[in-house]
C-alpha positions as a Markdown table, in Angstrom:
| # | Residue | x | y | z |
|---|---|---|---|---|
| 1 | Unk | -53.1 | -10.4 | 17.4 |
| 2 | Unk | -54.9 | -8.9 | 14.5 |
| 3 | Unk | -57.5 | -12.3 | 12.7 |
| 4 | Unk | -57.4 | -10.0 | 9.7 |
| 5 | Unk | -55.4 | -11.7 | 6.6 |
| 6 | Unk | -56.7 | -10.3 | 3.6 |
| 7 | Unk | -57.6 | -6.6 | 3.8 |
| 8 | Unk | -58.6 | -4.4 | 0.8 |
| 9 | Unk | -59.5 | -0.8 | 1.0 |
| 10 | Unk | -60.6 | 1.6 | -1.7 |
| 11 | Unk | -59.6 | -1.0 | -4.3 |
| 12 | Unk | -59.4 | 0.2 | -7.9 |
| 13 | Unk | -58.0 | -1.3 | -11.1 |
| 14 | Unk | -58.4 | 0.3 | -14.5 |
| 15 | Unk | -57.5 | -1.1 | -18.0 |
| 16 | Unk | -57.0 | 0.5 | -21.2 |
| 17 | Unk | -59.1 | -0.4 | -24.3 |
| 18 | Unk | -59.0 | 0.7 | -27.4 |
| 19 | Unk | -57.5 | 4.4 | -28.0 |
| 20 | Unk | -58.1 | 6.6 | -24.9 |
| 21 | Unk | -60.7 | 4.7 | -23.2 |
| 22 | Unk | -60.6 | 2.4 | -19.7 |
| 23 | Unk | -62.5 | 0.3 | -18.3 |
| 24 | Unk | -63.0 | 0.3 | -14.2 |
| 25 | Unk | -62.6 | -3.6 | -13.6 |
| 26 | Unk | -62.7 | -3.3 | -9.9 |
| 27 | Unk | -64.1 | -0.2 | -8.5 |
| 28 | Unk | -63.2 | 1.2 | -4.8 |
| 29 | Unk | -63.5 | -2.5 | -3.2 |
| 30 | Unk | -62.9 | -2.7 | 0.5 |
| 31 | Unk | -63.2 | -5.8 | 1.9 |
| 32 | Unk | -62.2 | -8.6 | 4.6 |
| 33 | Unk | -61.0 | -11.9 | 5.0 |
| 34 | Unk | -60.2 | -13.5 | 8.6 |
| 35 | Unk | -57.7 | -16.2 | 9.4 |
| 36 | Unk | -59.3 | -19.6 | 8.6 |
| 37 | Unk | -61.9 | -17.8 | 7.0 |
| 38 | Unk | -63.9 | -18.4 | 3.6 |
| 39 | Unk | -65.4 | -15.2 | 1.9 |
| 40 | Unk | -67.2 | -16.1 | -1.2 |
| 41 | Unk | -67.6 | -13.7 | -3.8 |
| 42 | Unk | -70.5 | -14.3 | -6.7 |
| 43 | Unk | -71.9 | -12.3 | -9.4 |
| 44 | Unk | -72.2 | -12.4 | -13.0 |
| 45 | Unk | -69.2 | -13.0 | -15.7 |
| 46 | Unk | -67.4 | -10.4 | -16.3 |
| 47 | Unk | -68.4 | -8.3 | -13.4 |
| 48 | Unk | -64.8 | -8.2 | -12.2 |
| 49 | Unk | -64.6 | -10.9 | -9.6 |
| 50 | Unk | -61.5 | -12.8 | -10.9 |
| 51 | Unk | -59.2 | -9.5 | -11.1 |
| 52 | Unk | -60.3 | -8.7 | -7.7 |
| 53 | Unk | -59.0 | -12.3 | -6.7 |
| 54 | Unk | -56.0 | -11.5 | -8.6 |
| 55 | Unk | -55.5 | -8.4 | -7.2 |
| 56 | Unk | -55.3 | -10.1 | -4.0 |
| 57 | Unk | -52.6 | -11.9 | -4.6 |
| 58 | Unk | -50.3 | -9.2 | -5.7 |
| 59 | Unk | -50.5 | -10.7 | -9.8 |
| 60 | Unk | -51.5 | -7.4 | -10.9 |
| 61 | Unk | -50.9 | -4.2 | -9.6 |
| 62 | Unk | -54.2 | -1.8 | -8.7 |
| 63 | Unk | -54.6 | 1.9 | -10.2 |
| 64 | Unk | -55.2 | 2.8 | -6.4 |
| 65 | Unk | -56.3 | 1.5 | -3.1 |
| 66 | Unk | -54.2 | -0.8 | -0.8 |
| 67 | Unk | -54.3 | -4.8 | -0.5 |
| 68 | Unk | -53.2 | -5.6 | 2.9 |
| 69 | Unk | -51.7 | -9.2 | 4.2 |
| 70 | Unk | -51.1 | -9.3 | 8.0 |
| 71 | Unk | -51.5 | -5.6 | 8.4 |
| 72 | Unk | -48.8 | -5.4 | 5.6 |
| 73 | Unk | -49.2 | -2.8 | 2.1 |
| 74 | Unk | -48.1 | -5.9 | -0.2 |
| 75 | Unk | -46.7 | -3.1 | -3.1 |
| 76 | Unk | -44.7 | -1.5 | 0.0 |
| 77 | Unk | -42.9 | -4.7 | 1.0 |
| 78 | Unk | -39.5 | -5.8 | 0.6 |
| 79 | Unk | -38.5 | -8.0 | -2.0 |
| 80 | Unk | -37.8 | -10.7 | 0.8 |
| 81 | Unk | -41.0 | -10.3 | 2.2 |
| 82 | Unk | -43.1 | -10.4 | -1.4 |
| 83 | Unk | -41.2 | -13.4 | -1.9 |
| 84 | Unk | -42.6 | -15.0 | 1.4 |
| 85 | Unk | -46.1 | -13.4 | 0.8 |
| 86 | Unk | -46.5 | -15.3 | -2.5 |
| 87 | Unk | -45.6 | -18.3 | -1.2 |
| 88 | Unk | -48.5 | -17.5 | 1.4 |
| 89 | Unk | -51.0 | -17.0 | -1.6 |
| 90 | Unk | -51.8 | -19.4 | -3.8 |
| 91 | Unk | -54.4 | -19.5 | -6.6 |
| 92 | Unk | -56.2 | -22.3 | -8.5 |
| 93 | Unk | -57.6 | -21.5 | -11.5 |
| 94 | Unk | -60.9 | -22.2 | -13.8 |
| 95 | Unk | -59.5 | -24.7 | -16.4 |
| 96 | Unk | -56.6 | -26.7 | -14.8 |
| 97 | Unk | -55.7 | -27.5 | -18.6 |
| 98 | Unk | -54.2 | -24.4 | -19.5 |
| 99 | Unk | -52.3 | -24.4 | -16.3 |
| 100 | Unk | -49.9 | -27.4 | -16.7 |
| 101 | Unk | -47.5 | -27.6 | -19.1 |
| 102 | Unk | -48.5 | -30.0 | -21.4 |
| 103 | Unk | -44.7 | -31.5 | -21.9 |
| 104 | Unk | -44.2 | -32.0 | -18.5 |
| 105 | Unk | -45.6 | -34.8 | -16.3 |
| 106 | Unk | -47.6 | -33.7 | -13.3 |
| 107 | Unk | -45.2 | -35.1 | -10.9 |
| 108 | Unk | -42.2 | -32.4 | -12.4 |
| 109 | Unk | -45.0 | -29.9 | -12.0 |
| 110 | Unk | -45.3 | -30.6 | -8.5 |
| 111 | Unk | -42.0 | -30.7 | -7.6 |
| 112 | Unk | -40.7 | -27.7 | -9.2 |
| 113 | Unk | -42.0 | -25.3 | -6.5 |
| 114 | Unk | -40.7 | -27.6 | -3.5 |
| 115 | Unk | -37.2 | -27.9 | -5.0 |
| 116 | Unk | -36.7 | -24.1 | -6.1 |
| 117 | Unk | -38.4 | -22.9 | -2.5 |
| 118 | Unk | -36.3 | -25.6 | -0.5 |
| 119 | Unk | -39.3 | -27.4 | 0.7 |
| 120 | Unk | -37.0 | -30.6 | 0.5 |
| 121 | Unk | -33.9 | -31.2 | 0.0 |
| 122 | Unk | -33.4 | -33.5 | -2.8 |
| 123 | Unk | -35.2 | -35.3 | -5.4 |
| 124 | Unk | -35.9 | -37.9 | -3.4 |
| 125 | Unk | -37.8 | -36.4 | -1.1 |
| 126 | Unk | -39.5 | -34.4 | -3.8 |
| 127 | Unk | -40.7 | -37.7 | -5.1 |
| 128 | Unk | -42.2 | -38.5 | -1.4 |
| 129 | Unk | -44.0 | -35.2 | -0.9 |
| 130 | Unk | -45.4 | -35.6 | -4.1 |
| 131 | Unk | -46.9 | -38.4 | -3.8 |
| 132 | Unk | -48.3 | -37.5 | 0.1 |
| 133 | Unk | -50.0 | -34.7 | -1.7 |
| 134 | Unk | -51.7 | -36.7 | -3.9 |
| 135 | Unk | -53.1 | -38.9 | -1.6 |
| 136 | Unk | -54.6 | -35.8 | 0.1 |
| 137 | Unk | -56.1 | -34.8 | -2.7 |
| 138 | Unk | -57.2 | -38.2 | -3.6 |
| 139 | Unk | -55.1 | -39.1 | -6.6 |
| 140 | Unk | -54.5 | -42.6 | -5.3 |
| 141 | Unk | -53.1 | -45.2 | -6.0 |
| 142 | Unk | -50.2 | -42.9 | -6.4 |
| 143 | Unk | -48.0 | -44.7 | -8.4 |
| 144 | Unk | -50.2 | -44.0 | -11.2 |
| 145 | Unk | -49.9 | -40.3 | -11.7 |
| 146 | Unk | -46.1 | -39.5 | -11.2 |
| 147 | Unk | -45.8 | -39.9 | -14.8 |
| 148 | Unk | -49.1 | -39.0 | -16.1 |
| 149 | Unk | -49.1 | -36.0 | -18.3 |
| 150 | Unk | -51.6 | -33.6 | -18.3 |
| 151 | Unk | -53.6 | -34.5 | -21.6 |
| 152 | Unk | -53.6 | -38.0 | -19.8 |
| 153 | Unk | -56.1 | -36.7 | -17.1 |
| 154 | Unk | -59.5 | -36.3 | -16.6 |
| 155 | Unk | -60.6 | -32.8 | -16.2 |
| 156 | Unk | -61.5 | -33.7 | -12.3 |
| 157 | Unk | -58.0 | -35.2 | -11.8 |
| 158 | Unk | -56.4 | -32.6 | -13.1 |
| 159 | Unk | -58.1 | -29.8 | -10.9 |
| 160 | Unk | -57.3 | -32.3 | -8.1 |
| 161 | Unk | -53.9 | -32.2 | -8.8 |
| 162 | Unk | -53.7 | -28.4 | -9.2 |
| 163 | Unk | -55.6 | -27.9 | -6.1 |
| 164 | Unk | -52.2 | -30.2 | -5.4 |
| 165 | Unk | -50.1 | -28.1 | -6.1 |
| 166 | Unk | -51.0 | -25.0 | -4.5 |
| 167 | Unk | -51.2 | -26.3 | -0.9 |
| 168 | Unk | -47.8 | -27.7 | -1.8 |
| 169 | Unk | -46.1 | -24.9 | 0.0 |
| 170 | Unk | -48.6 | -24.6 | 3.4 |
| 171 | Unk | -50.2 | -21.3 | 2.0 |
| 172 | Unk | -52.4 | -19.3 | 4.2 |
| 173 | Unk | -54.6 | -17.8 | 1.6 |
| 174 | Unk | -56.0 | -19.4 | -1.7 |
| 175 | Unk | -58.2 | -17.9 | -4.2 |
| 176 | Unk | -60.2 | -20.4 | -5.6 |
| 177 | Unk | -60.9 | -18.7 | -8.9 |
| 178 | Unk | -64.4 | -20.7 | -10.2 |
| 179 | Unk | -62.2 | -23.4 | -9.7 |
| 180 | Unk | -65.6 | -26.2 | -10.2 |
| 181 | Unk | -67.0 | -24.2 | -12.9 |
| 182 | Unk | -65.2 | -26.5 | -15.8 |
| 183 | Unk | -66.3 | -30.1 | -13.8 |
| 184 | Unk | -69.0 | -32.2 | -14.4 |
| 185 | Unk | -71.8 | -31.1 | -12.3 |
| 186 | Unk | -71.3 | -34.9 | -10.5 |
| 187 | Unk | -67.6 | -34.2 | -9.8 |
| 188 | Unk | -68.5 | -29.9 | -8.2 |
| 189 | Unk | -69.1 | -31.4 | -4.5 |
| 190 | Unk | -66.4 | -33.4 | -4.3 |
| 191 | Unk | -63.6 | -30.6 | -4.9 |
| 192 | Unk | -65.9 | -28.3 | -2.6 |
| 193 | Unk | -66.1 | -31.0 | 0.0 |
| 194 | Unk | -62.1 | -31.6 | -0.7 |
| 195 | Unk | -61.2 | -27.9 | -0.6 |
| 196 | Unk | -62.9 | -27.7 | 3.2 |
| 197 | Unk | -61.3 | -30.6 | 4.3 |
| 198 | Unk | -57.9 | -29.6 | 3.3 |
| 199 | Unk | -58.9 | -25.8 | 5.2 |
| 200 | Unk | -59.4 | -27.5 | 8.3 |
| 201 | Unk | -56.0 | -29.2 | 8.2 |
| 202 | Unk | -53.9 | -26.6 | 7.2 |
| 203 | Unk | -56.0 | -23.8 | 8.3 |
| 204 | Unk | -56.2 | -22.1 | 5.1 |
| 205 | Unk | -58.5 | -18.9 | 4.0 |
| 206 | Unk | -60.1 | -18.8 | 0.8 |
| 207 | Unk | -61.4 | -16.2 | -1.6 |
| 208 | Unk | -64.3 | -19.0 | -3.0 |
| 209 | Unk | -64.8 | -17.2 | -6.6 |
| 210 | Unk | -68.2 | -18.7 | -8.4 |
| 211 | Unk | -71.0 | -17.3 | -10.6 |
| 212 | Unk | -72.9 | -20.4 | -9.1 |
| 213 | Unk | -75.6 | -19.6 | -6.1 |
| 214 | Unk | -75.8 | -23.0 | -5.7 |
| 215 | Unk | -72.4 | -23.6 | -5.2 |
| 216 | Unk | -71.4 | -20.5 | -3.1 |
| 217 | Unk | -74.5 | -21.9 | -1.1 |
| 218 | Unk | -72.9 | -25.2 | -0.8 |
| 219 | Unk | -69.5 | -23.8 | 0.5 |
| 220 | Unk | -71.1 | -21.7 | 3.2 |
| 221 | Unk | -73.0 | -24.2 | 4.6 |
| 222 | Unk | -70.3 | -26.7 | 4.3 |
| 223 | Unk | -67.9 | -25.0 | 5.4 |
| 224 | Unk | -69.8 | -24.2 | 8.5 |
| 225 | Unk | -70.3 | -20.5 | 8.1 |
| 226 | Unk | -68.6 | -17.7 | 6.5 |
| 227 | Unk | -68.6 | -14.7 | 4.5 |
| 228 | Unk | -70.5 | -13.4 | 0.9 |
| 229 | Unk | -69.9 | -10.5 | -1.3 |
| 230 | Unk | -72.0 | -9.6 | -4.4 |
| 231 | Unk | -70.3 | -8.2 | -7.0 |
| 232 | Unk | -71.8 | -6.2 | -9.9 |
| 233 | Unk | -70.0 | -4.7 | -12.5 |
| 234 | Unk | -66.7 | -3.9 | -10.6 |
| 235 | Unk | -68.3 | -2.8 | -7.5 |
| 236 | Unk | -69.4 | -4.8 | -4.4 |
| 237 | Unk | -72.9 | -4.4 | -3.6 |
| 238 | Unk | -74.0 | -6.5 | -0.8 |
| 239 | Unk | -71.7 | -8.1 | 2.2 |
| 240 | Unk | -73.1 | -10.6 | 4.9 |
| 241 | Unk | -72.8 | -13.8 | 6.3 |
| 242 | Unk | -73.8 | -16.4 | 3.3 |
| 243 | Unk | -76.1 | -18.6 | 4.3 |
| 244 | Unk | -78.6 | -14.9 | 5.9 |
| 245 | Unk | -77.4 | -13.4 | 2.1 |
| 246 | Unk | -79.2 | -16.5 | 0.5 |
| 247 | Unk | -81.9 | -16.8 | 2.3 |
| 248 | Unk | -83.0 | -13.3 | 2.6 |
| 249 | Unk | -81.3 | -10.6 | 0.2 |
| 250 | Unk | -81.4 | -6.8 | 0.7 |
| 251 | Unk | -80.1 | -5.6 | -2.4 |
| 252 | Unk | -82.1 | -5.9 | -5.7 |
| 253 | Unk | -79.6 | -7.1 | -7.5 |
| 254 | Unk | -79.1 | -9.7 | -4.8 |
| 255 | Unk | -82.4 | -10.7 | -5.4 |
| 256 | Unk | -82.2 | -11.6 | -8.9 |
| 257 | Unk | -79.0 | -13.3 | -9.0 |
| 258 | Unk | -81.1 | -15.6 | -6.2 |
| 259 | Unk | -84.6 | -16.0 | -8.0 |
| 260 | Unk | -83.1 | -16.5 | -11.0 |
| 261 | Unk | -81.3 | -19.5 | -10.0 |
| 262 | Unk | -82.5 | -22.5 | -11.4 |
| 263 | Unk | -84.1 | -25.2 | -8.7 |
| 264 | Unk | -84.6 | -29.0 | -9.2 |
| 265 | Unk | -88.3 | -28.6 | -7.9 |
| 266 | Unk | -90.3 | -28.0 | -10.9 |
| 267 | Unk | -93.5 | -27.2 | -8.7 |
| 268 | Unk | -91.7 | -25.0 | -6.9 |
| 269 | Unk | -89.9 | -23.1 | -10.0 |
| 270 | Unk | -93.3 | -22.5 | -11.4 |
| 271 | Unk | -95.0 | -20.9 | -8.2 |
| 272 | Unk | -91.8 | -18.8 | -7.6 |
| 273 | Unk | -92.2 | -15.0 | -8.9 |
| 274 | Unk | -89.8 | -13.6 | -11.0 |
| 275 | Unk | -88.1 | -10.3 | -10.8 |
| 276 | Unk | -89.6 | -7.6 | -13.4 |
| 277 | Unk | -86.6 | -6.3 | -14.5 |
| 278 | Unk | -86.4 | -3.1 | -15.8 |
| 279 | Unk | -83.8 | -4.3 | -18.8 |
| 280 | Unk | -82.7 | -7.7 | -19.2 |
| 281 | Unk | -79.0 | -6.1 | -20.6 |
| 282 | Unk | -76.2 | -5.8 | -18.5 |
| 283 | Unk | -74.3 | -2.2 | -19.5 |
| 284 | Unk | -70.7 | -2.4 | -21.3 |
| 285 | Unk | -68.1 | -1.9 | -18.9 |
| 286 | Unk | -67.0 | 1.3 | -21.1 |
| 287 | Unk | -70.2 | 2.9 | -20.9 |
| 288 | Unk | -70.8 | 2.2 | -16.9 |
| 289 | Unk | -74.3 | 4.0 | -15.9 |
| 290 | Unk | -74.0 | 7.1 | -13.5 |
| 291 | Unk | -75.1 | 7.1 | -9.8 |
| 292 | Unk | -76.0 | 3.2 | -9.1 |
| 293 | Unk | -74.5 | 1.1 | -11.8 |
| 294 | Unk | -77.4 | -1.3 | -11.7 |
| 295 | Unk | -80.4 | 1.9 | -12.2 |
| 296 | Unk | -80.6 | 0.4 | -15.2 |
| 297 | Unk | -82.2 | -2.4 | -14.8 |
| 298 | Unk | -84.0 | -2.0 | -11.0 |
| 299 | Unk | -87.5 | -2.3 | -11.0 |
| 300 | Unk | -87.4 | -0.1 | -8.2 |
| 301 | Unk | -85.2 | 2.5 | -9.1 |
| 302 | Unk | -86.0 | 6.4 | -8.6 |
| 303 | Unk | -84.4 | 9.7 | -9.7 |
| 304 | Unk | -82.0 | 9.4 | -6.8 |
| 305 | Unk | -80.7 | 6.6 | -8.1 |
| 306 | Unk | -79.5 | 7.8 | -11.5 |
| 307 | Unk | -77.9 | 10.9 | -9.9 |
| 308 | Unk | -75.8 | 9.5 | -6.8 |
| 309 | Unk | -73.6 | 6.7 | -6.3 |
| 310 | Unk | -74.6 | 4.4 | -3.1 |
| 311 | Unk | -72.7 | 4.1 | -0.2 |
| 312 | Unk | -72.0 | 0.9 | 1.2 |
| 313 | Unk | -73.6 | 1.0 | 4.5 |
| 314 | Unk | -75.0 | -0.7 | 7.6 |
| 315 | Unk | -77.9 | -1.7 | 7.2 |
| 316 | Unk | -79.7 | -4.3 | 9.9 |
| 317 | Unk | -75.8 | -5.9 | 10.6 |
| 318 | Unk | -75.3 | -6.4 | 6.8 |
| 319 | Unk | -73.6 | -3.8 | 4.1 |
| 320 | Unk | -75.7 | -2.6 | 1.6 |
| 321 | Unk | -74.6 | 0.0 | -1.3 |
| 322 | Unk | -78.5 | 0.8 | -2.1 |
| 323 | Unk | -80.3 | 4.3 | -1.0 |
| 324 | Unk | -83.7 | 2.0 | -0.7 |
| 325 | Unk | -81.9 | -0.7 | 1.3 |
| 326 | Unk | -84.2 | -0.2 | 4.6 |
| 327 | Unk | -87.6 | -0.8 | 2.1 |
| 328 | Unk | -86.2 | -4.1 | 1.7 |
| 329 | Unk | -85.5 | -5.4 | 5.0 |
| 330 | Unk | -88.9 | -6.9 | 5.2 |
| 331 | Unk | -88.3 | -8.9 | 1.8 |
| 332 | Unk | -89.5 | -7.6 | -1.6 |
C-alpha cells in the first residue's frame, strides 16, 4: 500500500497582473506528504506558501504540474471521486472571522456540511454531532455556543470552532493555513497542542502553513517528528526533517529565516551573529531574479549563481536547491 497522500510534482501556478505580465506564485514544487504525517512549510509572506496549500486541495487549478491524492491526478478524476476527495481535504484558514457567516449561528455552520454530505440523518442528530465536536475541540459547556454567532466569539473560540468544522467530515488531509497567526501569542500552543491531539485520533495529515520558526518548531517537536519545507519566493529551497532543519540549516536562506528569529534570552540574542545580508529587500514577484532567486541577497553568492537556477538535490540525506550546499554542511 502506497503511505504517500499528498504528492506534488513540478508544481506551477501563474497569475496575471496588470496588462500582459504574470507572476509565478508557485514555481515547479514537488513535494510529499505521508499518511499521518505533518509537513510544515515556512517562509516569508508572500512567498507563495498559502497557494501552494491551496493548490493542494484542488481550490485552484495549477498552470502545470500534477497534485496527486492516493496515487490519483486530482484534475483527472471523476466528478464522484472530486466530490469524495474534498471531503478528504479540509482547510482552516488565518482569520476564522471572515470564514463564518456572520448571520448564521455557529451551530447552523456546523451542521450544514453533515446534513448536505449525509453525515446524519436528521436534525437531531446534527444537533448531537455538533455538540460532540465541540467538546473535542474544547468549546464546553456546549450548551453555550449552539447559538452563539460569530461576532459573539473570541478570536480563539472561533478558530476552535473552525478547526470544528473541518474535522466534521473525518478528513484525511488538512491544510492548516497560518491558522495561529491571528491568536494571542498565550492562546498559539493551545490550538497546536489541540490540532496534534485531534491527528492522533483521527489520523489526519497536515500541510502546517506558518511564517513562525518558533511555531513550526513547536509542531515538529510536538508532534513527535515530521517534515519541513522552506519556501522562498514560489520555489522550495530546503526539505528535511524539522527539528535537523532548525537546528542546523544548509541553505542560506535557511539560515536567516533561523537567526533572525527573535529569542526570549536577551544574553543570548546579543552574543548571536547576524547574517550580513547582501540586500535587506526581498525582489517583486514580477521582476523574479535569474539563476537562484535569492543571489540577491546571499552573502555568499558567486557568478554561478546569477546564471543558473539550482537544483534541488541530495545533499547529506536533506534536499538542497543551492550550488554551494556541500560548503555548508559543516555550519556557516
Amino acid at each position: 500500500m502506497n503511505d504517500i497522500l499528498v504528492e506534488t510534482r513540478n508544481l506551477t501556478k501563474d497569475f496575471k497582473v496588470k496588462g500582459k505580465k504574470y507572476i509565478r506564485a508557485v514555481d515547479n514544487v514537488s513535494i510529499k506528504i505521508g499518511r499521518k504525517e505533518n509537513l510544515v512549510l515556512v517562509g516569508e509572506s508572500g512567498c507563495g506558501k498559502s497557494t501552494l496549500g491551496r493548490l493542494t486541495l484542488g481550490l485552484i487549478k495549477p498552470t502545470s504540474g500534477q497534485i496527486l491524492f492516493e496515487g490519483k491526478d486530482i484534475w483527472k478524476m471523476s466528478k464522484s471521486e472530486f466530490k469524495n476527495f474534498r471531503i478528504n481535504a479540509q482547510i482552516i484558514h488565518q482569520d476564522p472571522y471572515s470564514t463564518f457567516n456572520p448571520v448564521r449561528t455557529i451551530y447552523q455552520s456546523l451542521s450544514a456540511p453533515l446534513l448536505y454530505h449525509k453525515v446524519v440523518k436528521n436534525r437531531k442528530e446534527a444537533y448531537k454531532k455538533v455538540g460532540e465536536l465541540f467538546r473535542l475541540v474544547g468549546l464546553v459547556p456546549v450548551e453555550d455556543f449552539y447559538d452563539r454567532y460569530p461576532s459573539r466569539m473570541s478570536g480563539g473560540q472561533l478558530q476552535r470552532a473552525a478547526i470544528a468544522r473541518a474535522i466534521s467530515l473525518n478528513p484525511k488531509y488538512i491544510v492548516a493555513d497560518e491558522a495561529v497567526s491571528m491568536l494571542d501569542a498565550s492562546l498559539r500552543l493551545g490550538i497546536v497542542d489541540l490540532l496534534l491531539d485531534l491527528q492522533k485520533k483521527f489520523k489526519i495529515s497536515y500541510l502546517f502553513i506558518t511564517h513562525d520558526l518558533a511555531i513550526a518548531r513547536y509542531f515538529v517537536l510536538k508532534g513527535g517528528g515530521g517534515g519541513m519545507a522552506v519556501m522562498y519566493l514560489g520555489s522550495i529551497v530546503e526539505i528535511g526533517l524539522g527539528d535537523d532543519i532548525v537546528s542546523k540549516p544548509y541553505h542560506p536562506y535557511t539560515h536567516v529565516l533561523i537567526t533572525t528569529t527573535p529569542i526570549p534570552d536577551p544574553e543570548l540574542a546579543r552574543k548571536r551573529p547576524l547574517p550580513k545580508l547582501r540586500s535587506l529587500e526581498v525582489p517583486r514577484l514580477t521582476e523574479v531574479p535569474s539563476g537562484c532567486k535569492f543571489h540577491t541577497r546571499c552573502p555568499y553568492a558567486e557568478k554561478i549563481c546569477e546564471e543558473k537556477v539550482p537544483e534541488l538535490r541530495e545533499v547529506n540525506g536533506r534536499l538542497i536547491a543551492c550550488h554551494f550546499a556541500e560548503n555548508f554542511v559543516k555550519g556557516f
